[in-house]
C-alpha positions in Angstrom: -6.7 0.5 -20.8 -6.7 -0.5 -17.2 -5.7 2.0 -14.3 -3.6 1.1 -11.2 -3.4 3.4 -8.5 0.1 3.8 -6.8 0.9 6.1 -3.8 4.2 7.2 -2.7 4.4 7.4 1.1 7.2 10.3 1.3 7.6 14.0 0.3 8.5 15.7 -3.1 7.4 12.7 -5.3 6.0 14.8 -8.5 6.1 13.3 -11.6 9.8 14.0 -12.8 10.7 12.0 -9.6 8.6 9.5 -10.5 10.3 9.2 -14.1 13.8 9.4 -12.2 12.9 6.5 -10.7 12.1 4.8 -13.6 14.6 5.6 -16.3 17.2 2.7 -15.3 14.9 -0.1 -16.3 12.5 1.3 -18.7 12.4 4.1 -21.4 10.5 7.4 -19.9 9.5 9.8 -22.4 10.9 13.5 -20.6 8.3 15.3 -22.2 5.5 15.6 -19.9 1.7 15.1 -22.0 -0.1 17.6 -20.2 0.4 16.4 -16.7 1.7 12.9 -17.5 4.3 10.8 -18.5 4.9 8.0 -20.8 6.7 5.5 -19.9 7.5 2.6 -22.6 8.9 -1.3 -22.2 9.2 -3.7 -25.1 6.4 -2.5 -27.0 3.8 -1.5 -24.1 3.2 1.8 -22.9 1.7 2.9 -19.5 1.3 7.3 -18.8 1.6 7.4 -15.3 -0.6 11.0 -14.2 -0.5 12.9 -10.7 -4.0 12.4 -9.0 -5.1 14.9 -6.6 -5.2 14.0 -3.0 -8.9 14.8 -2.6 -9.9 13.2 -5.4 -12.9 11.4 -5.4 -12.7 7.7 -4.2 -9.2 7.7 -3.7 -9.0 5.6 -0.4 -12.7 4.0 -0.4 -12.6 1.0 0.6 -9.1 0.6 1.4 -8.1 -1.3 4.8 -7.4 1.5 7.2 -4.3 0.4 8.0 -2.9 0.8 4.1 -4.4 4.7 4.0 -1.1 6.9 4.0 -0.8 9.0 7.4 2.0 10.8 6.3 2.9 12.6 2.9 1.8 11.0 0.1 1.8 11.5 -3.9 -0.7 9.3 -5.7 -0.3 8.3 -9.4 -2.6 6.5 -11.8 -0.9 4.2 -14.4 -2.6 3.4 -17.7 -1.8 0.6 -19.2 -3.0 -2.1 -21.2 -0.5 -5.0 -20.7 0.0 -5.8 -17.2 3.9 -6.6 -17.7 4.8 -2.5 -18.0 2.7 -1.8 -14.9 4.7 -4.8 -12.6 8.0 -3.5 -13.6 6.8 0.0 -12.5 5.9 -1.2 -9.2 8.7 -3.3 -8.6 11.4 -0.5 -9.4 9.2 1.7 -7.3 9.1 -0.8 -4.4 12.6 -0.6 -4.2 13.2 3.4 -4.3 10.2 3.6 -2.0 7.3 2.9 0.2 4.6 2.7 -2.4 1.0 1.0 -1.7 -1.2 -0.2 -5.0 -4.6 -0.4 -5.8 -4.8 -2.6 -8.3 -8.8 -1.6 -9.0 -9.7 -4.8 -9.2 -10.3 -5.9 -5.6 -7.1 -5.5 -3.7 -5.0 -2.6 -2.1 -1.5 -3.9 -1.0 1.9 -2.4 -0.2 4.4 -2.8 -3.0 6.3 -5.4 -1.3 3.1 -7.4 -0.6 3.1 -6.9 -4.5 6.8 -7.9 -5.5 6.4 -10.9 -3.3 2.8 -12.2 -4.3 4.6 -11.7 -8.0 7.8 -13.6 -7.0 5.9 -16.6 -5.3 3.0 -16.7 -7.8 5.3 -17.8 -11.3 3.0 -16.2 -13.1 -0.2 -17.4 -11.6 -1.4 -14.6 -10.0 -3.6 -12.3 -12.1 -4.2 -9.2 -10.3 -4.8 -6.7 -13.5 -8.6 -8.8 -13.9 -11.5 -10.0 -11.5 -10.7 -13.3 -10.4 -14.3 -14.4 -12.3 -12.8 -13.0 -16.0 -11.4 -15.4 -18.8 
């Protein structure tokens, strides 16, 4: 499984928000597993867990400008195909002001993310290093 990092740049996002958000477009499991959700499309899962806002690494090496000022909830998303994790962002994006961390080089804001999916067709793989086959 890979892990992206989301943030949500506003107050009370926990993780039943979080499935709220979610539940139009894909199929979110209510039951929390321990202190995460699963949240299914097609035949892909991602659990999407609360991170702690100390916790360790969380904004290294993030572009200052991208590190929330304000209140913030981050989430990591497991998934293992990429195609569960860009509908998550993209319904998120539109509810929100989220910023990702894709953990594989680049911290964006979700609309950076939407659009980059939008203009790339398909081209743009963001869940690998660009050096990966």
């Amino acid at each position: 499984m890979e892990t992206l990092v989301v943030i949500v740049e506003a107050d009370g996002w926990d993780l039943h928000a979080f499935g709220q958000a979610l539940d139009a477009v894909l199929q979110v499991k209510k039951q929390a597993i321990g202190n995460c959700l699963e949240i299914s499309q097609d035949e892909s899962h991602a659990y999407v867990c609360v991170m702690g806002p100390d916790d360790d690494g969380l904004f290294e090496d993030w572009p200052k400008e991208l590190v929330p000022e304000g209140p913030f909830t981050a989430f990591s998303v497991d998934y293992r195909k990429h195609t569960v994790a860009e509908t998550i962002v993209s319904e998120l994006t539109r509810q929100a002001e989220v910023v990702i961390d894709t953990n594989f080089g680049e911290v964006l804001s979700g609309r950076d993310f939407v659009s980059r999916l939008a203009a790339g067709e398909g081209s743009w793989e963001w869940w690998h290093w660009d050096d990966e086959d």
